[in-house]
N, C-alpha and C positions, 0 to 999 in steps of 0.2 A: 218538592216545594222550591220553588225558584227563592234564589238569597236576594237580600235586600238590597240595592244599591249601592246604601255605607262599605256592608260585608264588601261586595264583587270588589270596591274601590280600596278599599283596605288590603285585601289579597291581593292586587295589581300592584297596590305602592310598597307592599313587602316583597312582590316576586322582584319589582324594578330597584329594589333598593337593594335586595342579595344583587345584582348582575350590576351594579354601580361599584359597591365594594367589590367584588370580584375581578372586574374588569380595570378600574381605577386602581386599585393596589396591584394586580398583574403587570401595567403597565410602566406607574412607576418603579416597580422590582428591575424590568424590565431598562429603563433607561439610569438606573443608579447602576447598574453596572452591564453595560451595554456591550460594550467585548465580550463579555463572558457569555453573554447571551447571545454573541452572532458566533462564537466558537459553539456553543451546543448544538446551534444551526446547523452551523458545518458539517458536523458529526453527525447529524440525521439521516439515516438512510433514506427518508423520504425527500428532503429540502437540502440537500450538499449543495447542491447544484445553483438554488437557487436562493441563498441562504442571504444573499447583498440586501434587493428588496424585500423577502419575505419577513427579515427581522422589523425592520422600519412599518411596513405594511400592517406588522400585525398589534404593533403596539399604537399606530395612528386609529387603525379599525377600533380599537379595545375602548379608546378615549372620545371617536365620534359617535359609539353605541352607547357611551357612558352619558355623554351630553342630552343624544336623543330622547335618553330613556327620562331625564331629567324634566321633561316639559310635557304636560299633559298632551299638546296638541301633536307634538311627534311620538308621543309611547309607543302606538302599536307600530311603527315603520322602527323603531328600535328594539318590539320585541323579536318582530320577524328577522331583523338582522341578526339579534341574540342568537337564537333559535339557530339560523342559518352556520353561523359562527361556530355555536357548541357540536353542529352536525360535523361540520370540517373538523374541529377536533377528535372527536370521536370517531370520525372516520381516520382518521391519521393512527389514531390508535391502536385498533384493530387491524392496520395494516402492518404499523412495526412488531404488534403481538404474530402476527400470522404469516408477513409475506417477507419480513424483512431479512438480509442474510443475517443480520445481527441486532441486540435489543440492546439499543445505549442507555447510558448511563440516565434517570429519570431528572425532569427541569428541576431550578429550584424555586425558587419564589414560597407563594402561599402553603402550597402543596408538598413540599420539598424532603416531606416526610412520609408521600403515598408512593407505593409501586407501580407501575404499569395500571396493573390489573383493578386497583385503587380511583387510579386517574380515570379508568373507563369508567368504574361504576358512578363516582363522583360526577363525570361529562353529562350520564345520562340520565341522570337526575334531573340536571338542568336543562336538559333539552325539555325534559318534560314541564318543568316550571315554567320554561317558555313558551311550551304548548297550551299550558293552564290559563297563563295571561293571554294568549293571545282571544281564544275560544269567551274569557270571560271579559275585554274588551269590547271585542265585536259584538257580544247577546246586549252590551249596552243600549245599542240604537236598534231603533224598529225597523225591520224589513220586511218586503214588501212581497217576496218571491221566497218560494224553496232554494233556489239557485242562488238567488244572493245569501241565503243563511248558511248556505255551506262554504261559502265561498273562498272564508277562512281555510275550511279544512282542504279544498282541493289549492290555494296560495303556499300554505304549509306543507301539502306533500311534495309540489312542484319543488321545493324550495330545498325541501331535504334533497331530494332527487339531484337535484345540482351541485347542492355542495357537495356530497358523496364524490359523484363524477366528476367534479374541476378537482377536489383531493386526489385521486386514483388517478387521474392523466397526468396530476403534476408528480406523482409516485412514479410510474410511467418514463415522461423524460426526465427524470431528474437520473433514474438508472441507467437511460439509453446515455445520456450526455457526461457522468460520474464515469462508467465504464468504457464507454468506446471516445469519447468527444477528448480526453484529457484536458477537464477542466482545472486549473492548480487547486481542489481542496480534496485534502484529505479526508478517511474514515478509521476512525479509531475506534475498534470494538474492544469492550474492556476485556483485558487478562487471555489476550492469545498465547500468551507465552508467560511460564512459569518457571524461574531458575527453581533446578534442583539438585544442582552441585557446584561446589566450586575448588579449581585447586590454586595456589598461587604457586608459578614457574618457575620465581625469581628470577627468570631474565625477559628482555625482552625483544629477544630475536627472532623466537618460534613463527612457525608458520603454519598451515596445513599441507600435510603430502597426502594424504588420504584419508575415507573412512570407511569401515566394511560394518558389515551388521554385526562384530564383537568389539571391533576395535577401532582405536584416533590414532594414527599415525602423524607425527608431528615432525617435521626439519627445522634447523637453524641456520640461519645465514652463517654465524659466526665458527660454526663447529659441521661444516655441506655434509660431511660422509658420516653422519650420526643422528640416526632416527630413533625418537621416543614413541616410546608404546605403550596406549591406555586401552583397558577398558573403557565401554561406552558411560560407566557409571563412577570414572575414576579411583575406581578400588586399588587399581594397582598400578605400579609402574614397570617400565620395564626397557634398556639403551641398548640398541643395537650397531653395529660399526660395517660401515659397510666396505667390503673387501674388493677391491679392482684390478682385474686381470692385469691391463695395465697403466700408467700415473706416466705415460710420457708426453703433459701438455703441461701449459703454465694455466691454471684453472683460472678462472675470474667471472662466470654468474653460476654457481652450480645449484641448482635445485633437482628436488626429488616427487616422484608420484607414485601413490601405491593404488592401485587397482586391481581388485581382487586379492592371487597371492603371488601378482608378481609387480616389480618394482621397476622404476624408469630412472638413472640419473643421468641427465643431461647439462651441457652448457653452450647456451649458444651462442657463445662468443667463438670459442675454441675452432669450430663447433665439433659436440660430440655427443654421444648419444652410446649410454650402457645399459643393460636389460639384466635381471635378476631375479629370485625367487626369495620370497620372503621364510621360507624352511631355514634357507643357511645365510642372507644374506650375502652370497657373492654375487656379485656384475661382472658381466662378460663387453668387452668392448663391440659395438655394431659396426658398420662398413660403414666407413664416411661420406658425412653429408655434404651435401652440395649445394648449401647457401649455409649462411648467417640468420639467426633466427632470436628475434626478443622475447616470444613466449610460446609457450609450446602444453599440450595436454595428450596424453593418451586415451584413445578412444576403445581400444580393443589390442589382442592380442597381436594383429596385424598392420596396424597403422597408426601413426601420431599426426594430428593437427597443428598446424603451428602457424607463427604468423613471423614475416621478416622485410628485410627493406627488396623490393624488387632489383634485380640486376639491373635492368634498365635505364630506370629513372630516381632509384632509391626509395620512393615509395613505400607505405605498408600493403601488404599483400597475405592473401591466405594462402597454406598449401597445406600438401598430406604424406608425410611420409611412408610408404608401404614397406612394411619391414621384410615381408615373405621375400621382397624381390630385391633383396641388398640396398635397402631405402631409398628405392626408386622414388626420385619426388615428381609431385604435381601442385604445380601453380593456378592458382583461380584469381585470372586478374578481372577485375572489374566487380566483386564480392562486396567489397569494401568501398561504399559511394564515398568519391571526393569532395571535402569542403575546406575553401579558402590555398590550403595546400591538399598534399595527400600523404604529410608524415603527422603533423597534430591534428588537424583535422582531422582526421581517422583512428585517432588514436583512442584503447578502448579495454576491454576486459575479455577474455577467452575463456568458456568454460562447456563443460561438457557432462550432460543428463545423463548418467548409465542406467535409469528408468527407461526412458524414452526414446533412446539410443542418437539424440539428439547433441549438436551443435550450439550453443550460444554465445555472439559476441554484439558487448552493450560497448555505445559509445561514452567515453568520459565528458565530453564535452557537450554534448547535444542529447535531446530527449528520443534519442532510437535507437531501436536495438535489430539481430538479424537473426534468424534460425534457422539454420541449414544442418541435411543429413548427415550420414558420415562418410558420404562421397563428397561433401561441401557442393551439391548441387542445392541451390537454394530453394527454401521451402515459403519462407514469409518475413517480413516485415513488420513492424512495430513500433510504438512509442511508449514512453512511459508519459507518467501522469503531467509533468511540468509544461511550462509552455514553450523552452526555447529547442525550435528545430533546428535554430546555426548556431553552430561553436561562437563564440567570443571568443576571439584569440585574435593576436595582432603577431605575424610572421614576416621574419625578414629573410634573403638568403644571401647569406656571406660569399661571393662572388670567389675573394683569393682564398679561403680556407673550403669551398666548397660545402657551407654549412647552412643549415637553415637555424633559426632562432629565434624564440619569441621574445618580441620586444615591451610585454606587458603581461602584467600577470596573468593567467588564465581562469576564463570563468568557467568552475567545476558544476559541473551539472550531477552526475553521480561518480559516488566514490569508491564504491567495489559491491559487489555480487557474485551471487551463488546461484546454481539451478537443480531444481529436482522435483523427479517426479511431476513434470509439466508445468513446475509454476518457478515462475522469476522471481529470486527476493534481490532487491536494490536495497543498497542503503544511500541514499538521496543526500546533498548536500546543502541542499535549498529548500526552506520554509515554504509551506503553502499559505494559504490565505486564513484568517482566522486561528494561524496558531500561535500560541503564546512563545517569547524568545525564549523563558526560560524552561520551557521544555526543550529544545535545543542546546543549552547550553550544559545540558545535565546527560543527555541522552542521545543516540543516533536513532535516526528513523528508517525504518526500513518499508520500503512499496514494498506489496506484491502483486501479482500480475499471473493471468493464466493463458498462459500460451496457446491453448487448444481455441482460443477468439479470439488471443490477443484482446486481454479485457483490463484493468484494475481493479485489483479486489478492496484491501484495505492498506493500512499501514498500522506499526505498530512500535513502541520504542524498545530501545535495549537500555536502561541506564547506566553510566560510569560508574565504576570501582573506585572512591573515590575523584581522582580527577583526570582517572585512565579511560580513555574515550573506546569505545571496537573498532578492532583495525583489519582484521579480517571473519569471517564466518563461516559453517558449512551447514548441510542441512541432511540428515540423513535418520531416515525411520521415523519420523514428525517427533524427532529432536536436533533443535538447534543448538550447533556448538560452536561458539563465539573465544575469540581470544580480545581480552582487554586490556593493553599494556602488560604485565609480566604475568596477568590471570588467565588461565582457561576456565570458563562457565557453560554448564550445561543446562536447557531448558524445552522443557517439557512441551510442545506446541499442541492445542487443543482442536475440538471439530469443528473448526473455520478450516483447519489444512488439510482439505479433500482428496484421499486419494486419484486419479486419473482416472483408474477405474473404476471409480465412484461414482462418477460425474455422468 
């Protein structure tokens, strides 16, 4: 029995009057606190990318479907935008339920109290309401054909069909442009990382020298030939002294690496280079090297990576020292792309994957990094997520003292990093777009990055101890362990950190 007029008319002005409230209180939500809303943006695995206009877009759409629906003579081009609307919704949904690496934290607004799974069911409810109004709009007026009586229904499929597809392509690039384009916003998925110990050091000179699968070996600037030894879970402590065949240099940068169960102390000022066994801690002195060298890592048994000013020109430069062959060295000029000069310019962080038997050096100044084997024959290239490809730096060079130096402060692009197991963590020194300052001011932020595409994956914070910032990090067995001013903290990383072999 066909409804009455009144009814159809009554059920229209209740369907249009839910999607007025709905849409009118979303968007004002929406513009009373409008930062917050273009940071949730940000953070969508679907919209990072395009998070500037999508925020503006969707709260203008929300208010011209609100108007539309308001006038009899436009209702049905407002239902069908509804309808249209709720489809794009709900397609967003089912895509961060199903296809998203991560499922952020849900909006707030009306709904602020449903889940994901909530917001789907609630979406398609209204799709359907919208489908209701529309089917009982159209039976208003007399038609003349089959083909026009349906016509609705075949407007309505077309209509889902689109929005679905403009959703999923914008899902699409917003991944292609978030992961490989380095656009500056970040993705924060909640609780990658969960502290689950913490010790306080009382000083704050530690460093990392190594970490094996039982144990943290830690150096102090202030005390070079004295290594502390934890468990991974901090249970125990335990000072080791290290013994020197022989101490005939004036020391002045000595640091230490443990890898595996043998030990490196080195200074490369001096420069020197001791090797040892973590059984008895003695060092035995190696045959002298033959350059000067500001940072150095052991890669293996047989050779050390290092970086120092080239003979030549002074310049930074990679090489490798082969230990089998009384540390024969090799220089790799040209590893290191020059910008502005080739001593800050180039200047950078040296770290090395015993996962992946891999090389990585990130630059401080600029958004690139390099990965080379452990011949330092290079493998690939890279950027992190920011946008500056050239240092900022302003370099002069002192003519009678033969010196270069900068003559303004330097803009820090990243501030140190770790590697493992094929992914790059940065801890980044520069805010992306849509993030709040005082997340920053609280917290360091760490990228991470997967080397095997050279991709961005997310970022996540480490927060202060109270107003002790992370000064260094490492990362071993998908636990991170951070020192923050005179703390060591240890935290748990969850299955966002993919094994290599996983992938």
């Amino acid at each position: 029995m066909k409804l009455r007029a009144t009814i159809k008319n009554g059920i229209i002005e209740i369907i249009c009057l839910l999607y007025i409230l709905l849409f009118v209180y979303a968007a004002v939500s929406k513009l009373l606190d409008f930062e917050n809303f273009q940071v949730q943006l940000g953070q969508s695995p679907l919209l990072s990318a395009f998070a500037g206009w999508a925020s503006w877009g969707v709260v203008i759409v929300e208010l011209i479907i609100s108007i539309l629906l308001s006038f009899p003579k436009w209702r049905l081009f407002g239902l069908y935008a509804a309808f249209s609307l709720m489809t794009m919704f709900t397609t967003y949904i089912i895509i961060i339920l199903n296809f998203s690496p991560f499922v952020p934290c849900s909006c707030g607004g009306i709904l602020e109290d449903l889940g994901w799974t909530e917001h789907l069911v609630f979406n398609i409810g209204f799709i359907f309401l919208a489908l209701i109004g529309i089917i009982l709009a159209t039976s208003k007026t007399k038609v003349a054909s089959v083909k026009k009586r349906y016509r609705h229904l075949i407007l309505s499929s077309f209509l889902f069909g689109c929005s679905t597809i403009i959703v999923s392509v914008l899902f699409l690039f917003s991944e292609t442009i978030i992961h490989h384009r380095n656009t500056f916003i970040r993705r924060f998925p909640p609780y990658p990382a969960t502290e689950i110990q913490q010790l306080d050091l009382k000083f704050n000179s530690y460093y990392f020298a190594g970490i094996s699968k039982k144990r943290i070996y830690l150096g102090n600037y202030t005390t070079p030939f004295q290594i502390t030894e934890f468990d991974t879970l901090l249970k125990f402590e335990k000072r080791h002294t290290i013994d020197l065949d022989k101490v005939d240099f004036t020391f002045r940068s000595v640091e230490t690496r443990v890898l595996d169960s043998s030990f490196y102390l080195f200074d490369g000022v001096v420069p020197c280079l001791y090797i040892g066994n973590t059984a008895n801690w003695q060092a035995k002195l190696q045959a002298p090297l033959g350059i000067r060298f500001t940072q150095a890592e052991p890669i293996n048994t047989k050779s050390i990576v290092f970086r120092a000013f080239a003979p030549e020109n002074g310049e930074n430069i990679l090489g490798l020292f082969e230990l089998e062959k009384r540390n024969k060295m090799h220089l790799k000029p040209g590893l290191l792309q020059k910008q502005i000069d080739g001593v800050f310019g180039t200047d950078g962080m040296l770290k090395y994957d015993p996962v992946t038997k891999k090389v990585v050096y990130l630059y401080k100044y600029r958004n690139q990094f390099m990965v080379v084997n452990e011949s330092l024959n290079e493998v690939r290239r890279g950027k992190t997520i920011d946008t500056f490809s050239r240092a900022k730096i302003q370099v002069k060079y002192l003519t009678k003292s033969k010196e270069r130096k900068m003559t303004a402060p330097p803009f820090i692009v990243n501030k140190t990093m770790t590697v493992y197991d094929n992914l790059l963590f940065v801890a980044s020194a520069l805010p992306g777009k849509y993030e709040a300052i005082e997340l920053w001011e609280t917290a360091t932020i760490i990228d991470v990055y997967d080397l095997a595409n050279n991709s961005y994956l997310f970022s996540f914070p480490i927060y202060n101890i109270g107003k002790e910032k992370m000064k260094s990090f490492n990362i071993h067995n998908k636990k991170l362990y951070a020192i923050l001013g005179t703390h060591l903290v240890v935290y748990q990383l969850n299955h966002l950190f993919k094994s290599s072999s996983n992938k």
